[in-house]
Structures are given as C-alpha cells and as structure tokens.
C-alpha positions as CSV (number, residue, x, y, z in Angstrom):
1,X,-1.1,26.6,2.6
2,X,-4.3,27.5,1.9
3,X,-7.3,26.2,4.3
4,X,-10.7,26.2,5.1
5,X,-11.9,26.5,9.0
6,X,-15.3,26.7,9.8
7,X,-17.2,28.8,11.6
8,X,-18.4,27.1,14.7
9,X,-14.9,26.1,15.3
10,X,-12.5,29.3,14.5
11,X,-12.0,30.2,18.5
12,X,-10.5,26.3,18.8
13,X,-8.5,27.4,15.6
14,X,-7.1,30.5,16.7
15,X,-6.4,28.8,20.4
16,X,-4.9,26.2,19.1
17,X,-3.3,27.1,15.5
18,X,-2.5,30.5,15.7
19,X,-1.8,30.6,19.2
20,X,0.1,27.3,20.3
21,X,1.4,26.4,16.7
22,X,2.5,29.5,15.0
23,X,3.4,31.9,17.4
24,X,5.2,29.7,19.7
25,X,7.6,27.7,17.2
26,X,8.0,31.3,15.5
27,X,9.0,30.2,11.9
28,X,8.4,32.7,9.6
29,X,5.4,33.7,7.7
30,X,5.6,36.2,5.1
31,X,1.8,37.0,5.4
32,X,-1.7,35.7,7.1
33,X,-4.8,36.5,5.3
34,X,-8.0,35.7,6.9
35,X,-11.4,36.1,5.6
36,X,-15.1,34.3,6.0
37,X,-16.7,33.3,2.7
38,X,-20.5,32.2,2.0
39,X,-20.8,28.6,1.1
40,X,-23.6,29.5,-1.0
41,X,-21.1,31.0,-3.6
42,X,-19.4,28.2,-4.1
43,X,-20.6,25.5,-6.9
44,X,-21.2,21.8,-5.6
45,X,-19.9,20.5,-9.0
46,X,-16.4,22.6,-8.1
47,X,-13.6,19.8,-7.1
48,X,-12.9,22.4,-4.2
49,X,-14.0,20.8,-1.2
50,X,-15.7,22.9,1.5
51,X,-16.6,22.6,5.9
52,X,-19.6,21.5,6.2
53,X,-21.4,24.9,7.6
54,X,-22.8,28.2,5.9
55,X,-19.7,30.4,6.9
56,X,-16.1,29.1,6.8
57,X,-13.0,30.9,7.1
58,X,-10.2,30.9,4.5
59,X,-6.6,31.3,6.0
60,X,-3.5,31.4,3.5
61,X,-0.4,31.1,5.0
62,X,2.2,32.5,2.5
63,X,5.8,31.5,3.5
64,X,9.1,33.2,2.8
65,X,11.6,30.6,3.6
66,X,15.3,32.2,3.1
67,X,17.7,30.2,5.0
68,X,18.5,26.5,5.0
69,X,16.0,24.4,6.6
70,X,12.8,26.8,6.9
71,X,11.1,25.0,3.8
72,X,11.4,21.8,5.9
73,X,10.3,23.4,9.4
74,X,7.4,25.2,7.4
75,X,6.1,21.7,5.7
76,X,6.4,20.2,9.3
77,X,4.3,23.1,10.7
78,X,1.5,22.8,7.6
79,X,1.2,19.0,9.0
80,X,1.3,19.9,12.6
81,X,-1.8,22.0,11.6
82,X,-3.9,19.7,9.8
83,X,-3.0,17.1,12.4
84,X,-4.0,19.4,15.1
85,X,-7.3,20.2,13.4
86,X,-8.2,16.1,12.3
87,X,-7.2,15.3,16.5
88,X,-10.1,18.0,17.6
89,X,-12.8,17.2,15.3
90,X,-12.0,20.4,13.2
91,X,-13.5,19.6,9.8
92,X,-10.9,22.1,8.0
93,X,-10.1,21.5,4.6
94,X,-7.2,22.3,2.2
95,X,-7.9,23.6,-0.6
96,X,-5.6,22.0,-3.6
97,X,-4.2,19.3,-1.2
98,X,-2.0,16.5,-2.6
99,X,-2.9,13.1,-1.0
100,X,-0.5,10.0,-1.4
101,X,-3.2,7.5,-0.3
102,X,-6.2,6.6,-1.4
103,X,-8.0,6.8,2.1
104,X,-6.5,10.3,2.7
105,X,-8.7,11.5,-0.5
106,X,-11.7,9.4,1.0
107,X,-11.5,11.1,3.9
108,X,-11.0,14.6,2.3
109,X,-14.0,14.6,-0.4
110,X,-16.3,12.0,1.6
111,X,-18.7,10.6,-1.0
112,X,-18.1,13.4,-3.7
C-alpha cells in the first residue's frame, strides 16, 4: 500500500498506525519506506490525489506474504489503516486506490 499522510498529522499516524496497528498485530512487512515530498512538485492535472497541506509523507508498505492466510491478514490490516485514518480526521490518501462505489471516489478526489 502506498499512502499519503500529511504533515500536521504524522505524530497521530505513527501513534496510531505504526504503533497500535502494525507493531502490535505483528504481520509481516517486507519493508517501510518513509519520506516527505513538496506538494509543489506535483501537477494538479495528475489523477494522483494529494493531502491538502505543503508537506506530506509517503509511506509504502511492501508485503511479503509466504504462508496461507497473510495476503488476507495484510488486506485486513491496509483497511484497518485507512479506517483508522478516515475515524481521526486524517486526510491520508492512497495513491492508485481501487474504489467499488461511487461515493468512495467522491470522497477520495472531492471536486477534481
């Protein structure tokens, strides 16, 4: 999963992600990468959709799932995230999501 945390809210993220999600249900994670990025070097007219702020964070979560089940428990744990995020007001955004609904890509890209 690939996401987009902004700035003013990456100490909520870290409590609450990293720290009460990942660590504690301890289903593995080949790799973390974090790293901020400048909003100005990103293209409005790009279908990527960023937070809301001058400086955001991208974390990739790259998963190694090798025994039966941990594809499941990792696509649990991606939702557990976003849902975690979208309950505190943390405007994070996936980048390349896949939305089933109509209102989930409303809510998503807003007015874009």
């Amino acid at each position: 999963m690939d996401l987009f945390v902004p700035r003013s809210r990456i100490t909520d993220f870290n409590e609450g992600v990293l720290k009460d999600i990942i660590l504690k249900q301890n289903i593995p994670i080949a790799s973390i990468i974090f790293y901020p990025m400048n909003k100005n070097k990103w293209d409005d007219r790009m279908s990527a959709i960023t937070p809301n702020e001058e400086v955001f964070y991208v974390l990739g979560l790259f998963r190694g799932c090798f025994v039966k089940g941990e594809s499941e428990a990792s696509e649990a744990q991606n939702s557990q995230i976003l849902q975690f995020c979208k309950d505190v007001g943390i405007d994070a955004k996936v980048y390349l999501p896949s939305f089933k609904t109509q209102l989930e890509w409303v809510e998503h890209y807003g007015s874009k």
